[in-house]
C-alpha positions as a LaTeX table, in Angstrom:
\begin{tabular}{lrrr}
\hline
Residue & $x$ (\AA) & $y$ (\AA) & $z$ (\AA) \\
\hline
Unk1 & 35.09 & 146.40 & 63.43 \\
Unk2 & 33.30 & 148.81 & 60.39 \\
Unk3 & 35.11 & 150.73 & 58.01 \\
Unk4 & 33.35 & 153.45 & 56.07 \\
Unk5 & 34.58 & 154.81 & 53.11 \\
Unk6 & 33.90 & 157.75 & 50.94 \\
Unk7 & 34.97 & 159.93 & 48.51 \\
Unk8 & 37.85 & 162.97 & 49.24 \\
Unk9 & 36.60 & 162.41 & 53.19 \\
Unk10 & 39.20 & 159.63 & 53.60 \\
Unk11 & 38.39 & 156.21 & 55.41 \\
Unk12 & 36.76 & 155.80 & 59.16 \\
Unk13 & 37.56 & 152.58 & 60.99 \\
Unk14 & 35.14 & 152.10 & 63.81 \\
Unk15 & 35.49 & 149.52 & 66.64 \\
Unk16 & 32.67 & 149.43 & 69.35 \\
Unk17 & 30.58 & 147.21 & 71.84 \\
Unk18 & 27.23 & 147.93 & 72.93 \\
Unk19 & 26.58 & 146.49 & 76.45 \\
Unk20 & 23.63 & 145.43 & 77.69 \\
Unk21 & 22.40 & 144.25 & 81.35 \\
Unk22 & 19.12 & 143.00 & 82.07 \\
Unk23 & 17.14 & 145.86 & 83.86 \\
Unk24 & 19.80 & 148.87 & 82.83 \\
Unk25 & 20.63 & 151.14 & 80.17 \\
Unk26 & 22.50 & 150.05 & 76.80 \\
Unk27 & 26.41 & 151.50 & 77.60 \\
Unk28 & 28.11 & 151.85 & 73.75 \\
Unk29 & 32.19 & 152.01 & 73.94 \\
Unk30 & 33.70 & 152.80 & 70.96 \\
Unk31 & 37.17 & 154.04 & 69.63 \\
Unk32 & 37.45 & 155.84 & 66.16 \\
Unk33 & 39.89 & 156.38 & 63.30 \\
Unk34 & 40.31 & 158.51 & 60.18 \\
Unk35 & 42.03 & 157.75 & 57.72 \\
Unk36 & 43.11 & 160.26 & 55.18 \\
Unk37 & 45.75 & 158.71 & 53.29 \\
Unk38 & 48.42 & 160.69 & 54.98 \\
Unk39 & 52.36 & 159.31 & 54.63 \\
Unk40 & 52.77 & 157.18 & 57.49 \\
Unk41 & 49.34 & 157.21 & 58.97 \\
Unk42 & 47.80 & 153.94 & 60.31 \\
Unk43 & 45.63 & 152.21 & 57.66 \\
Unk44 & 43.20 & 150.50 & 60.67 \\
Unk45 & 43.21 & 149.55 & 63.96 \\
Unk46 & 45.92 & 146.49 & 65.51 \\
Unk47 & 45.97 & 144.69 & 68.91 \\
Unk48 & 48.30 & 146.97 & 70.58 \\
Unk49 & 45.96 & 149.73 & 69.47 \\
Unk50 & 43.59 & 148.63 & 72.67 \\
Unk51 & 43.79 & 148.11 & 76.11 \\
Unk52 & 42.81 & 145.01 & 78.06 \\
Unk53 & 39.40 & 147.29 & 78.48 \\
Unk54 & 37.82 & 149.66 & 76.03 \\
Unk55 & 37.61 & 153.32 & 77.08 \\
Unk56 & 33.85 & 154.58 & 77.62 \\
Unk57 & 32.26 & 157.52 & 75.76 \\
Unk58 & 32.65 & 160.42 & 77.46 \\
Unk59 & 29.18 & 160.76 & 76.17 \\
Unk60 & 26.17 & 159.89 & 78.28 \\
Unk61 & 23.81 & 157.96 & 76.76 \\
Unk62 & 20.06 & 156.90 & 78.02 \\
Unk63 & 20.23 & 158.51 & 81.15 \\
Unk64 & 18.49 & 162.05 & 80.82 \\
Unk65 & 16.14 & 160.87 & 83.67 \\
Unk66 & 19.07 & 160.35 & 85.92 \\
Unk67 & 20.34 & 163.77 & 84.44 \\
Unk68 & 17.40 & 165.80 & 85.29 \\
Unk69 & 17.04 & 164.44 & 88.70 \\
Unk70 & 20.51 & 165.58 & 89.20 \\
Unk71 & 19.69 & 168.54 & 87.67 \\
Unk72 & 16.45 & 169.16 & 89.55 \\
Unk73 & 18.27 & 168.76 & 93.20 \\
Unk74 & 20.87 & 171.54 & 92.05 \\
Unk75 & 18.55 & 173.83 & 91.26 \\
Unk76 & 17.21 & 173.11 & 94.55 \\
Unk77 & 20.45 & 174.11 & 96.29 \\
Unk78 & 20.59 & 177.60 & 94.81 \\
Unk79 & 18.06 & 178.64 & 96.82 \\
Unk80 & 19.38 & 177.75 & 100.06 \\
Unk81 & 18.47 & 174.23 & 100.85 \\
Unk82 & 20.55 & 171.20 & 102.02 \\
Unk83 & 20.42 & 168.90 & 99.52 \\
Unk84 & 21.71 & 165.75 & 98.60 \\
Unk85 & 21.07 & 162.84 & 96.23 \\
Unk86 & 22.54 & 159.23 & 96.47 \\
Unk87 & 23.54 & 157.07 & 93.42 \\
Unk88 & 23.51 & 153.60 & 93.53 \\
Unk89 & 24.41 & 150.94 & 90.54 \\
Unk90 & 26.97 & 148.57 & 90.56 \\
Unk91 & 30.50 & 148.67 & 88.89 \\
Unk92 & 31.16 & 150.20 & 85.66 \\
Unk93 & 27.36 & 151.37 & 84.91 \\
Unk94 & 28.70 & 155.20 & 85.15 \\
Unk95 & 28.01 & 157.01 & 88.16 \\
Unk96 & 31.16 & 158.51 & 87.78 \\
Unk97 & 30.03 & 160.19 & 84.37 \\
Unk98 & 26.95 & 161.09 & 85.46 \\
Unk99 & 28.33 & 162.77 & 88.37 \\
Unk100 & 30.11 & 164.65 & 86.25 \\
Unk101 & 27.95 & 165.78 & 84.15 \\
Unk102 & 27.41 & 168.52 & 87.27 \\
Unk103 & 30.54 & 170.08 & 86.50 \\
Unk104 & 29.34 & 172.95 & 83.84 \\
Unk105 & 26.75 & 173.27 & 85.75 \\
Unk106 & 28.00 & 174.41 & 88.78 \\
Unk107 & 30.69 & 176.39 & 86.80 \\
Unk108 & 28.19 & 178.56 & 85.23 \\
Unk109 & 26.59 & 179.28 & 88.41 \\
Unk110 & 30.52 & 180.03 & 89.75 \\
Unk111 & 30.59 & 177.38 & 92.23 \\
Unk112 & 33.06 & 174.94 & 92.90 \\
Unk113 & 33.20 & 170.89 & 91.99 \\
Unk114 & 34.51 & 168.58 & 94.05 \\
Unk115 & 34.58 & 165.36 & 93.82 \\
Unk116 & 36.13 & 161.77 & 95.13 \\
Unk117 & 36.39 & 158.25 & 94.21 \\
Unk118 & 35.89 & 155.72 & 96.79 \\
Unk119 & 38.41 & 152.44 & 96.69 \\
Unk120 & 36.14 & 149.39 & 97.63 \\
Unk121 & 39.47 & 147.51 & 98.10 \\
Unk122 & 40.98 & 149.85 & 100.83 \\
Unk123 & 38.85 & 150.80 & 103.92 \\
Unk124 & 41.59 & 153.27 & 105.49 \\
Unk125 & 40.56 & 157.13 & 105.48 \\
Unk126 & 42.31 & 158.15 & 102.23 \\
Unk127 & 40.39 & 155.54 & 100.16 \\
Unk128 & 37.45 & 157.47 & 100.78 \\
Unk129 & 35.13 & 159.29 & 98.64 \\
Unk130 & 34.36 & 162.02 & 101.10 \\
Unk131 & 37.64 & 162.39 & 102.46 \\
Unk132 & 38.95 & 162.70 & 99.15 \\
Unk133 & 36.28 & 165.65 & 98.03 \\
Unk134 & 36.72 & 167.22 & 101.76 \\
Unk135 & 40.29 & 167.66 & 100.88 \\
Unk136 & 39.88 & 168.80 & 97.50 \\
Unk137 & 37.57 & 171.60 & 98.96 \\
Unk138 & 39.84 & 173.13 & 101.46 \\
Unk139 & 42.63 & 173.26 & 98.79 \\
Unk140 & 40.18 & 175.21 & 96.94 \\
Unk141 & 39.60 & 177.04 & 99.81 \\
Unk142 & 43.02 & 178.01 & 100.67 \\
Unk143 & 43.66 & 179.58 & 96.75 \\
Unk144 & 41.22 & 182.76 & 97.86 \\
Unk145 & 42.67 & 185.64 & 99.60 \\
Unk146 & 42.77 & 186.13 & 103.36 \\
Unk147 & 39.22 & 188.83 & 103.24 \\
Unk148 & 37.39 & 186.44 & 102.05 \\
Unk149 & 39.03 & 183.87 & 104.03 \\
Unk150 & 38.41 & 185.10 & 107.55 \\
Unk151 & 34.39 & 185.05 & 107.77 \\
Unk152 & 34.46 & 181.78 & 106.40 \\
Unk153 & 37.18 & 180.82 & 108.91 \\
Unk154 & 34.97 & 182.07 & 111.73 \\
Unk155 & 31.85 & 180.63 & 110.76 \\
Unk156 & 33.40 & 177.49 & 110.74 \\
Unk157 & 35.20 & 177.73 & 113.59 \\
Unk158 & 31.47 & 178.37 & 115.53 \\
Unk159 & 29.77 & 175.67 & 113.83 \\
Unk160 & 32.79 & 173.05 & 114.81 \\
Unk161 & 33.33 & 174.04 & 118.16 \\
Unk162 & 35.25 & 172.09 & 120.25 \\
Unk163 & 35.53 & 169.28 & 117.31 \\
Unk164 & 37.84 & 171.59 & 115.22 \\
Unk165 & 40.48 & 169.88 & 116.69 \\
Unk166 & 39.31 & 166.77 & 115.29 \\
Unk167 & 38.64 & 168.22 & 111.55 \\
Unk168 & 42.24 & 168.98 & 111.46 \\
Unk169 & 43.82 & 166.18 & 112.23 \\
Unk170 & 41.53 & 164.18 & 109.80 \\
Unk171 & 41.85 & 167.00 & 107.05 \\
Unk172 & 45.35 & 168.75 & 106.54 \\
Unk173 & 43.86 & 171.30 & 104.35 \\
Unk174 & 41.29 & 172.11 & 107.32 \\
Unk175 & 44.18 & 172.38 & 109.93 \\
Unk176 & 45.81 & 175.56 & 107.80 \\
Unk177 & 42.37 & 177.07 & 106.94 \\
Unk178 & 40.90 & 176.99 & 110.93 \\
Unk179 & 44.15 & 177.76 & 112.02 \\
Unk180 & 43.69 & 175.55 & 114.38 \\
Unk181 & 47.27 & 174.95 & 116.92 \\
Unk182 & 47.94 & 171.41 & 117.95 \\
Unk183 & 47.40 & 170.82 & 122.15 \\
Unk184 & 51.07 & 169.83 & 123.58 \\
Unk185 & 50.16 & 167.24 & 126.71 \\
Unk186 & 51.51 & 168.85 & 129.82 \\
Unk187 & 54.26 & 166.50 & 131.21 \\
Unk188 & 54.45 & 164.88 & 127.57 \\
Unk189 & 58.46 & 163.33 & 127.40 \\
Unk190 & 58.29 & 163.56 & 123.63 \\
Unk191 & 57.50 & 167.18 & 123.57 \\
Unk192 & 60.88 & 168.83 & 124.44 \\
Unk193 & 62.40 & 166.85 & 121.31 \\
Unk194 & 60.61 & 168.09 & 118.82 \\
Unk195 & 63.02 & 171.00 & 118.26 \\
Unk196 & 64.89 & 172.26 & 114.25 \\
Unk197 & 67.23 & 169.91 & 113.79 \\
Unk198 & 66.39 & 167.00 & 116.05 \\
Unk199 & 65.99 & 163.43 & 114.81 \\
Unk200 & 62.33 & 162.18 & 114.72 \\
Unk201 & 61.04 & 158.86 & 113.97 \\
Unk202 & 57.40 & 158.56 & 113.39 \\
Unk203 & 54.97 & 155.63 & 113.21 \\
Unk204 & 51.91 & 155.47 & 111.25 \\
Unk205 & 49.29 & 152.97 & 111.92 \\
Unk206 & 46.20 & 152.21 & 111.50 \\
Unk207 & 44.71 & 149.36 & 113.62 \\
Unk208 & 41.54 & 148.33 & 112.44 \\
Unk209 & 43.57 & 147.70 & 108.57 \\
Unk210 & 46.62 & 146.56 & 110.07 \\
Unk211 & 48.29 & 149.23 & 107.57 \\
Unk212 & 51.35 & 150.56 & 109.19 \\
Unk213 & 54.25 & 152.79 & 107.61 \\
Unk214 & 57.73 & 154.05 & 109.37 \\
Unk215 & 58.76 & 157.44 & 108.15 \\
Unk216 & 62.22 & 158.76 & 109.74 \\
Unk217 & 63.41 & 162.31 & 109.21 \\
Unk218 & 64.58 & 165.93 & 111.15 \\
Unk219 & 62.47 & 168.45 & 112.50 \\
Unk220 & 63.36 & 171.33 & 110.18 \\
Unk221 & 60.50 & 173.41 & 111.77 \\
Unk222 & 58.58 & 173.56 & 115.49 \\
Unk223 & 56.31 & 175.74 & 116.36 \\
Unk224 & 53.10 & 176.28 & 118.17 \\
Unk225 & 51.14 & 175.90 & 114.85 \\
Unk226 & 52.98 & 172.22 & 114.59 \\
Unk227 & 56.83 & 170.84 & 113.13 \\
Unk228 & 57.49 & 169.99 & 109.86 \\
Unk229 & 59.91 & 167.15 & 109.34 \\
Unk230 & 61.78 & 166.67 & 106.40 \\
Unk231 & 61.47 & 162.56 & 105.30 \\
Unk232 & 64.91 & 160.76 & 104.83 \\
Unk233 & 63.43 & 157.01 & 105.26 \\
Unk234 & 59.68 & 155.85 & 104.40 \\
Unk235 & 58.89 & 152.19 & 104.19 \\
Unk236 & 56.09 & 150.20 & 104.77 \\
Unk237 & 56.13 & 146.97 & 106.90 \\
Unk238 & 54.01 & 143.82 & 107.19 \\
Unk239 & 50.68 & 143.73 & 109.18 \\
Unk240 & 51.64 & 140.94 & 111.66 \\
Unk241 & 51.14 & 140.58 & 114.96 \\
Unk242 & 48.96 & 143.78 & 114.93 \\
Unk243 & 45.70 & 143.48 & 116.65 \\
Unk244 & 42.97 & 144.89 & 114.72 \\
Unk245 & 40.81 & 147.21 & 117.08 \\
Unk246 & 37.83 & 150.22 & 115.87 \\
Unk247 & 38.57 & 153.96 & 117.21 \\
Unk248 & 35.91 & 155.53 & 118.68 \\
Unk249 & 36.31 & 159.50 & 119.11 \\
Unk250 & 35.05 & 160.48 & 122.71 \\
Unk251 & 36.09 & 163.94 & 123.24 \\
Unk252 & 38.82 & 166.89 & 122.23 \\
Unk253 & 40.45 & 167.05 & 125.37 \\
Unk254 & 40.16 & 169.84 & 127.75 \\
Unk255 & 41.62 & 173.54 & 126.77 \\
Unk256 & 41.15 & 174.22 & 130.63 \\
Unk257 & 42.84 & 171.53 & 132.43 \\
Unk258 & 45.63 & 169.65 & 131.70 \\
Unk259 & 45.61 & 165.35 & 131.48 \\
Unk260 & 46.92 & 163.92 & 134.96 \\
Unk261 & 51.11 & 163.31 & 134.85 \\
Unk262 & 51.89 & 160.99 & 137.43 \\
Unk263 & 55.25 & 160.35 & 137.08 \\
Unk264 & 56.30 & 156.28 & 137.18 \\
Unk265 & 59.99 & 155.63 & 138.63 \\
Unk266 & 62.61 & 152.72 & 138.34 \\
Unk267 & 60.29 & 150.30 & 139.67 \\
Unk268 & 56.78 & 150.53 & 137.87 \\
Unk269 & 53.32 & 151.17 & 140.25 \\
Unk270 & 50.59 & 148.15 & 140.78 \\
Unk271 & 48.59 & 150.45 & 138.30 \\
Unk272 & 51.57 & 150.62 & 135.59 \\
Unk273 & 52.67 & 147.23 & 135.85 \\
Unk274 & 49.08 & 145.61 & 135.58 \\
Unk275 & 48.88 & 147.43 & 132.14 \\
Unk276 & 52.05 & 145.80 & 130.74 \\
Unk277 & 51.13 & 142.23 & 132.47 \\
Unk278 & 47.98 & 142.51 & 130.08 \\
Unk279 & 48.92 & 144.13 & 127.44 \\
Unk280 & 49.16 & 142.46 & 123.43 \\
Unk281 & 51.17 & 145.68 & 122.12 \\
Unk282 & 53.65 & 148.13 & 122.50 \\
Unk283 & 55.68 & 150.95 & 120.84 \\
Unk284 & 59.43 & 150.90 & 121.27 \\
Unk285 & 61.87 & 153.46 & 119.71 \\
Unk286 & 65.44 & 153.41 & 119.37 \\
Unk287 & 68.19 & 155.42 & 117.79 \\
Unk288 & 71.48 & 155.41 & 116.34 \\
Unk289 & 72.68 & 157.84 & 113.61 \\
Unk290 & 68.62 & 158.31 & 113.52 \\
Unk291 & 65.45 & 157.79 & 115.34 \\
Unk292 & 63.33 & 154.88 & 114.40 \\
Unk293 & 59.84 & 153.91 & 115.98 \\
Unk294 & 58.43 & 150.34 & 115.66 \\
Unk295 & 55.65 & 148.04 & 116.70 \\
Unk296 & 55.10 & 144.90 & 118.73 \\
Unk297 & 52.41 & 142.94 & 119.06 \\
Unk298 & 51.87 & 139.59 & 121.07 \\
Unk299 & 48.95 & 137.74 & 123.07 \\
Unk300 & 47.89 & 139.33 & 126.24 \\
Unk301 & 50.55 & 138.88 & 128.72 \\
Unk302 & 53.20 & 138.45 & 126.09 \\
Unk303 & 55.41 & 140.87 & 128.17 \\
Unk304 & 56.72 & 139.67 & 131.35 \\
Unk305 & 57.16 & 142.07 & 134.32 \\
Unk306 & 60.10 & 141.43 & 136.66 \\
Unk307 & 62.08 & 143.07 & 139.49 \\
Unk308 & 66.09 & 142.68 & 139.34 \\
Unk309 & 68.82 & 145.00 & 141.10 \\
Unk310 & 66.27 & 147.83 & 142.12 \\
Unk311 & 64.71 & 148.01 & 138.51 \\
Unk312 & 60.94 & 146.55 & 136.91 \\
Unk313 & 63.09 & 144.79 & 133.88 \\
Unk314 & 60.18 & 144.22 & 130.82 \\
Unk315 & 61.06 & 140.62 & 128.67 \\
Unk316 & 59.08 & 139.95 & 125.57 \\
Unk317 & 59.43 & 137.70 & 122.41 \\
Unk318 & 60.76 & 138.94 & 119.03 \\
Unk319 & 58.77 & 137.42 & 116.60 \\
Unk320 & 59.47 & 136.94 & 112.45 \\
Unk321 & 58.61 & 140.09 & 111.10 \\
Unk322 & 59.95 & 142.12 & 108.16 \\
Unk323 & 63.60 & 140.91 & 108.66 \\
Unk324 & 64.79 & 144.89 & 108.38 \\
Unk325 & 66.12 & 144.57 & 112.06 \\
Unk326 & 65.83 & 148.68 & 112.50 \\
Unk327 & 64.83 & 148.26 & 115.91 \\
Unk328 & 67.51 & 145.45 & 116.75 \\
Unk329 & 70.59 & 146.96 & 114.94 \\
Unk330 & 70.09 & 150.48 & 116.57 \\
Unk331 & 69.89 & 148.44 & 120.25 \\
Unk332 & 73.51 & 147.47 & 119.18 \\
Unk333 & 75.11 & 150.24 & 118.55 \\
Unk334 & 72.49 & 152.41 & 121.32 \\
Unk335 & 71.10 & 150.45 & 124.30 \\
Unk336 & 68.96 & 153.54 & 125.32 \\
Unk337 & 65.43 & 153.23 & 124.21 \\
Unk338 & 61.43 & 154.54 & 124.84 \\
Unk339 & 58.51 & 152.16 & 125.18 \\
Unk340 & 54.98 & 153.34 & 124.72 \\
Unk341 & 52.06 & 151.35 & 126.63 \\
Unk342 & 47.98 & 152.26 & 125.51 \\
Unk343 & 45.19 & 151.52 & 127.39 \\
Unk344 & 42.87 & 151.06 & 124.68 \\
Unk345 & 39.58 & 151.17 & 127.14 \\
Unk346 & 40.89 & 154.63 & 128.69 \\
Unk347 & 42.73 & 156.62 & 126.45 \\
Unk348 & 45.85 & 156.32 & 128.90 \\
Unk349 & 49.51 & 156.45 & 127.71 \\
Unk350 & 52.35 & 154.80 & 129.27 \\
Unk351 & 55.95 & 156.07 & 128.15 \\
Unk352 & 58.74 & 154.57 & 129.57 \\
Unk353 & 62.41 & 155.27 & 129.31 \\
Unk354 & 65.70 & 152.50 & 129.94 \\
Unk355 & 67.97 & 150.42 & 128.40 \\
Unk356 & 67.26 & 147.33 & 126.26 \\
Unk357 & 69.29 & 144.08 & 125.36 \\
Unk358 & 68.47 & 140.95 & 122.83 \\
Unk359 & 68.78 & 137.63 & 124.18 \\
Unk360 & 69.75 & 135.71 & 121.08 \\
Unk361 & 69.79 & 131.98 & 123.04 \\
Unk362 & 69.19 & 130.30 & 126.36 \\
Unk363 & 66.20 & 128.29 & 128.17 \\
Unk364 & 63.88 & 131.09 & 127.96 \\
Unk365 & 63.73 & 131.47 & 124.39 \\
Unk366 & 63.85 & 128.18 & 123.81 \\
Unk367 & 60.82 & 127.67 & 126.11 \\
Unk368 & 58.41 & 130.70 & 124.10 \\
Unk369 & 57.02 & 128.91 & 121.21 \\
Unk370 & 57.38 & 131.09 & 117.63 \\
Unk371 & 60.15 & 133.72 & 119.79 \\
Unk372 & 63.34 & 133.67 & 117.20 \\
Unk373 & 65.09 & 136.62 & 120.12 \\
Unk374 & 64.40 & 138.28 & 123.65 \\
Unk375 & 63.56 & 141.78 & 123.92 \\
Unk376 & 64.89 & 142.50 & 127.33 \\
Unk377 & 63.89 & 146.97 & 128.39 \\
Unk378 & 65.22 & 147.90 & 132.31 \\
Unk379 & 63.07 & 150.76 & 133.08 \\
Unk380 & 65.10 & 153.71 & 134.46 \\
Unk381 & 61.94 & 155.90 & 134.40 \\
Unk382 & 58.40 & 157.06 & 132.97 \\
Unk383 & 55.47 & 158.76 & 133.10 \\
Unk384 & 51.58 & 157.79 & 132.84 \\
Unk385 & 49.48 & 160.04 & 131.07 \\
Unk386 & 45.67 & 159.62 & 131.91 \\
Unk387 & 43.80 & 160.32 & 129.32 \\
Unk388 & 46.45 & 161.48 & 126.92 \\
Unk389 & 43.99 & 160.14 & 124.05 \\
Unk390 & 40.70 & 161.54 & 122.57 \\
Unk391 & 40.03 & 158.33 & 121.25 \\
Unk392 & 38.81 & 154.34 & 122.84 \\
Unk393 & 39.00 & 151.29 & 120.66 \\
Unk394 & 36.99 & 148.30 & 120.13 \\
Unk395 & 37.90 & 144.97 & 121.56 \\
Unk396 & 40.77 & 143.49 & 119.21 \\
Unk397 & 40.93 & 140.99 & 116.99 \\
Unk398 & 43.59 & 139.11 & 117.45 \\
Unk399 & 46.54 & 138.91 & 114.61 \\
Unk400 & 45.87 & 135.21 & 112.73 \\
Unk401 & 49.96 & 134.97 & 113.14 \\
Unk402 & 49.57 & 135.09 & 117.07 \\
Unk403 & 47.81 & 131.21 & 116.87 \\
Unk404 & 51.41 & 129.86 & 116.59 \\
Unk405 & 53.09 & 131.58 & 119.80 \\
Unk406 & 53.63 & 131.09 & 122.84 \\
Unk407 & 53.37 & 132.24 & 126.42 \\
Unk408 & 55.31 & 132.57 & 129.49 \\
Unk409 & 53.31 & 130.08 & 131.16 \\
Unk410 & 55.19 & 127.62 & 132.74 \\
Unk411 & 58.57 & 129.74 & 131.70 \\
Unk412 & 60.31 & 130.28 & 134.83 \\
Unk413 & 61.84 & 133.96 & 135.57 \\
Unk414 & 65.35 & 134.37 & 136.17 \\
Unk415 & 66.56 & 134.96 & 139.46 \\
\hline
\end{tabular}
């Protein structure tokens, strides 16, 4: 701390680290106070005057190489060339600041700044940098009027071709701008619900973070640009018993030919029931006064495939999760309920339709190691959808909880 004093200017008090790192540039963090004598005015600096961390001057200092090199591949850009620079340092050095620094700069040539801030915590696609300054440029974007608007819209839509599709579900702001309407899968069950005023329940996820969030709502619009859905329950949930897998995009799917429907009755194909025998996850929704959509995840073969009275009847364990009991509660007061099968190599979709019961006690629970319930779905009827998906995944990594199941191995069936 340094207080300087002189005559009729008052008092400064001056509190400020100079930081130094073998191989960098000094960094100097200050704060500053006047003091003029002033009824009630602070006569110095206390503890709750600072935060656990000094701010940084907003004031570069020692880096007008870095600056002009910067400045050097703007200038460079003007004239029509694709440009780009990387900066590299570790935490807290001040790329951000330098970075900045651009700002007036492309001001006074009337451009646009955009930038984003990388989290190197979270690895889904709204933690990153790019995204981020992607998103911020199409909201920039969509502020000018339509004339200027529409050759940009079409030169876009020529250089993106057939991955438009994929730019707008990845960038909202990009979706609006390219005008781009969603593809409804011929023969998809969930399409004819998605009408003003119906119930939705919707299921985020994202595999390869195990992130998932439940948002439940009502269509308030549907159209063939998309719905909107107006939220009236968001919550997060745990990551267990989700198996981590990579996306791969492959391909937008045709615009000429629809994805092959075959339609899947009471008692599943070879080709459906294969999928479920080796299967470690599912989607299952149910409804009561809403529509809710939830995950399940278990080792391969954690769902057992039986036939009883004319119908393929689907058993699988009901692990400890997130002890809301959504899906369980809504089976009590609705038995009706939707199960959605992926094949992750193909891109497939499996949606199947039925009733479902809980199994609360008995031998069979009792002889799945880690099951606390029974999910027990009679299929009634379904469809397989092949590829409904533009995307493949990795192989998965298993969920660490899933070491502590069981399996039906030695479980009998019933009769």
């Amino acid at each position: 701390m340094v207080k300087v004093t002189g005559k009729g200017s008052g008092r400064i008090s001056i509190a400020a680290l100079t930081c130094y790192k073998p191989e960098r540039k000094s960094r100097l963090i200050y704060r500053m106070m006047i003091h003029r004598g002033r009824k009630g005015e602070k006569k110095g600096f206390r503890e709750h005057d600072f935060a656990a961390r000094l701010e940084p001057s907003a004031r570069l200092i020692g880096r007008e190489n870095e600056l002009n090199t910067l400045r050097s591949a703007f200038a460079y850009s003007l004239v029509g060339a694709c440009n780009g620079v990387l900066v590299t340092g570790g935490p807290g050095v001040g790329k951000t600041t330098l970075i900045n620094a651009l700002r007036p700069l492309a001001a006074a040539h009337r451009g646009w700044f955009v930038t984003g801030k990388s989290d190197q915590y979270r690895q889904d696609a709204s933690a990153s940098g790019l995204n981020q300054a992607f998103r911020a440029l199409g909201r920039l974007l969509l502020a000018e009027s339509e004339a200027e608007l529409a050759p940009l819209r079409a030169q876009l839509r020529l250089a993106l071709g057939p991955n438009a599709g994929l730019l707008a579900s990845t960038l909202p702001e990009f979706a609006l701008l390219l005008g781009v309407e969603p593809e409804v899968i011929v023969g998809d069950p969930a399409a004819a619900g998605l009408a003003t005023g119906a119930a939705v329940g919707l299921l985020g996820i994202e595999l390869e973070t195990r992130r998932r969030n439940r948002m439940n709502g009502t269509v308030t619009r549907a159209d063939k640009s998309g719905f909107a859905v107006r939220v009236e329950q968001s919550f997060g949930n745990c990551p267990k018993y989700i198996q981590a897998r990579k996306p791969v995009f492959v391909a937008e799917p045709s615009l000429d030919a629809a994805p092959p429907v075959r339609a899947e009755g009471a008692i599943l194909s070879a080709s459906a029931a294969e999928l479920v025998r080796g299967a470690d996850t599912f989607f299952i929704a149910t409804a009561s006064e809403g529509v809710d959509v939830s995950h399940r995840g278990g080792k391969p073969g954690f769902v057992r495939v039986a036939e009883q009275d004319g119908h393929t009847v689907l058993t699988s364990p009901d692990f400890s999760g997130n002890f809301y009991f959504n899906t369980l509660g809504n089976l009590l007061l609705n038995p009706r309920a939707g199960l959605v099968f992926v094949d992750f190599a193909s891109g497939g979709l499996l949606s199947l339709t039925g009733e479902a019961d809980t199994l609360w006690d008995g031998p069979e629970l009792a002889a799945f190691a880690g099951a606390e319930r029974l999910l027990r779905f009679r299929v009634t009827e379904g469809v397989w959808i092949e590829p409904a998906a533009p995307l493949r995944w990795s192989a998965p990594e298993p969920a660490p909880q899933l070491a502590a199941t069981g399996s039906w191995e030695g479980t009998a069936s019933p009769p």
